[in-house]
N, C-alpha and C positions, 0 to 999 in steps of 0.2 A: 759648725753652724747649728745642728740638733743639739749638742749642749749648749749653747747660746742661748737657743728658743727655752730649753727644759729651768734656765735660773731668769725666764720675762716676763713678765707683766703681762695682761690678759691684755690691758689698750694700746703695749709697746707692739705684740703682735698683730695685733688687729688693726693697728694704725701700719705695719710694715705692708702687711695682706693688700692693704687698703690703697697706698700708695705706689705699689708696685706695679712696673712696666705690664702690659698683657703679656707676655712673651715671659718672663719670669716669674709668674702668679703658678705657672703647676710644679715649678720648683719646689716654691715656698710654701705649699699645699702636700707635697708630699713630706718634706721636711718638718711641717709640724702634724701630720698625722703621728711620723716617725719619733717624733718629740713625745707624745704622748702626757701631756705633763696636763692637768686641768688646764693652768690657761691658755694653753696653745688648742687644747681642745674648744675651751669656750670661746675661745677666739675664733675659732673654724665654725664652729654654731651661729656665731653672728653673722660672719662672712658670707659665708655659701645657703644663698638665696636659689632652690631648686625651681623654683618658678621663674627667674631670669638669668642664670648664670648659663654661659654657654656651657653646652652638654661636654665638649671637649675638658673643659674644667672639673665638672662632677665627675667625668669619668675617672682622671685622674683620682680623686677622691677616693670612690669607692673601687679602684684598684687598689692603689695603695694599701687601704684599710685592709683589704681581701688579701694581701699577700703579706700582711704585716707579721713576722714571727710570733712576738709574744704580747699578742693585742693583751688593752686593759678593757675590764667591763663599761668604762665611760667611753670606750668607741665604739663601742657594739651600740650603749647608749645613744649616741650621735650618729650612729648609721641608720638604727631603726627611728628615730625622732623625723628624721630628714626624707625619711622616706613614707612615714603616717600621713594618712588622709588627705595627700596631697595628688592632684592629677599631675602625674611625670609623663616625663616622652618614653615609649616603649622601649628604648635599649637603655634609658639610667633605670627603669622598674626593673628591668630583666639583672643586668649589673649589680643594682641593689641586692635583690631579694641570694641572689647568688652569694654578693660578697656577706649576706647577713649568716648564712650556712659556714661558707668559712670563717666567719669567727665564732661563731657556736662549737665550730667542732675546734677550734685551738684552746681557746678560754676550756671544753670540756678534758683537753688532751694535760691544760696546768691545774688539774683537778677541783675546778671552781665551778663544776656544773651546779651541785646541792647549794654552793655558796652565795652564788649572784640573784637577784631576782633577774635580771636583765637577760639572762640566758634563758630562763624559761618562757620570757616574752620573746625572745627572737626565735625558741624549738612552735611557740603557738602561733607566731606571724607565718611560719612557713608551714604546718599543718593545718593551721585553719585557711589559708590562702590556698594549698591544695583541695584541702575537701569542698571549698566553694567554688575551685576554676572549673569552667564548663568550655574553654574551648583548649584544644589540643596543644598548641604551643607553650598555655601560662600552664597546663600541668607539666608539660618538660620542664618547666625554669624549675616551678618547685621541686621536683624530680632531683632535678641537679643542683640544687641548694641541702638537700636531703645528705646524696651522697658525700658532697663538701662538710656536712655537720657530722658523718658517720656516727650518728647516735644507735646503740645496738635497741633501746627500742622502736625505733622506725624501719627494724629490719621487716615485720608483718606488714607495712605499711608496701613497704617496696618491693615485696612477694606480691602481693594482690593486684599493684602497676604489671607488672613485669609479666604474671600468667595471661591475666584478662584485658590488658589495654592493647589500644593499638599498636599500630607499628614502632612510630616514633615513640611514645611512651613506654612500651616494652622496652626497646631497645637504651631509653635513659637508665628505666628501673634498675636492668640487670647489671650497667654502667658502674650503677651507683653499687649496687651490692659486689663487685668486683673490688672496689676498695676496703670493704672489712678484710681487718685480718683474721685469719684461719682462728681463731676459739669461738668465733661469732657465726662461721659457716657451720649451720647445725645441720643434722638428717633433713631436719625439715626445709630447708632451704635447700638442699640437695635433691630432694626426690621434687622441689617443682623445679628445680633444673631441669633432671632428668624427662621431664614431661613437657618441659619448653624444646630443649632439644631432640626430641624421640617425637613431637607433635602428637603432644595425645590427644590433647582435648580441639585444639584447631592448629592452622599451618601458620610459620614464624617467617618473619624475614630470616635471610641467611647472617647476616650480623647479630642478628639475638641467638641464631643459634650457636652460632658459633663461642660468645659470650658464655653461653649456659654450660659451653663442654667447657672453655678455661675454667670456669670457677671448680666443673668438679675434678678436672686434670689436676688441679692447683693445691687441693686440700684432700691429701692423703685419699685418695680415688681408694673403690674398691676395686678388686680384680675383674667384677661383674661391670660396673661401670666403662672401665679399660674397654672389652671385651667388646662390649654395644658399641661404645665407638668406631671401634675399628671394624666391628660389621656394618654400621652403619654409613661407614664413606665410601660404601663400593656402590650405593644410590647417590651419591654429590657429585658434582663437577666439580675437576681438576685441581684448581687452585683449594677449594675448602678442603677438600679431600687432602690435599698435602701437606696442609698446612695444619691439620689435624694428625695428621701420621709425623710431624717434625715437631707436634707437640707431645705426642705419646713418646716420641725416641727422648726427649728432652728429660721429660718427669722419669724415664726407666734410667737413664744417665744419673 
């Protein structure tokens, strides 16, 4: 059926979109995300009206997109289109801005970061929507659109969440910096580990902390690091304490 759609006409799809049962419309939505072909795309552009379409439909949408292996820059294109200056209902915003992160970071994984203009407009949709959220929830979503783009410049970005925010923001930040892989885990992201879990500067939730000890268990720990740890779980209760002593046995394994 996705080769089908990928050799159709933008009005054979749009006229299929169009006609089709309610109950088989998030079929045919994922199949021509999946298609990825312009006209199945500029098909899905005409179709999916964010201002009337049931939210169950858009979500489809922008799952799909968000889980699509090897997105093209024309659905990154159509994800951030559909989501510009439009009042959305808070869980397609939150969806959206999310699934715009995971394809920024695939598109940057098929080495097209330098190459699309459309990627740097989804890395500035998601930082400048960060640096303007003022209440706690929209900087998690950005938070975790961050982590989905694993861009290694946004690694300062998500140091500064993770030391200085609150709870739930910390706890996305460090989230999000547990998905670089180890050449991206520098000193310096290490030693504000070390300060988020050791509580230097103020006291963490037990989930951040624990977060801050994986990343440094994770990447070639120093002896020193080890060492604090494990003096440091004789002040933890039980379960954190344990489950940091089954992570030290693991990394020494």
């Amino acid at each position: 059926f996705i080769q089908m759609l990928r050799s159709a006409k933008k009005r054979d799809v749009l006229q299929l979109l169009r006609r089709a049962p309610e109950e088989t419309r998030p079929f045919l939505v994922e199949a021509a995300v999946a298609a990825q072909s312009v006209a199945s795309l500029a098909a899905l552009s005409d179709f999916l009206d964010f201002s009337k379409e049931p939210k169950s439909l858009l979500e489809k949408f922008l799952y799909t997109a968000a889980f699509s292996p090897r997105p093209s820059g024309e659905l990154l294109q159509l994800v951030l289109d559909k989501l510009d200056g439009k009042r959305l209902a808070p869980e397609i915003w939150e969806t959206g801005i999310v699934a715009v992160g995971s394809l920024v970071g695939k598109l940057c994984q098929q080495n097209l970061c330098g190459l699309q203009q459309v990627v740097e407009r989804g890395v500035e949709t998601i930082l400048g929507g960060l640096r303007g959220a003022k209440e706690e929830p929209e900087v998690v979503i950005y938070l975790l659109a961050l982590g989905n783009s694993m861009l290694p410049e946004t690694i300062p970005t998500l140091l500064e969440h993770a030391e200085d925010g609150p709870t739930a923001v910390t706890a996305a930040a460090t989230s999000a910096l547990q998905r670089f892989p180890a050449p991206h885990i520098s000193s310096k992201v290490k030693r504000v580990m070390r300060r988020i879990f050791h509580q230097k500067r103020k006291s963490y939730d037990k989930t951040c902390r624990l977060a801050a000890a994986e990343i440094l268990l994770d990447h070639h720990p120093s002896p020193m690091d080890v060492i604090n740890i494990l003096l440091a779980t004789s002040e933890m209760d039980t379960e954190m304490a344990t489950f940091l002593l089954l992570k030290v046995q693991n990394s020494l394994r």
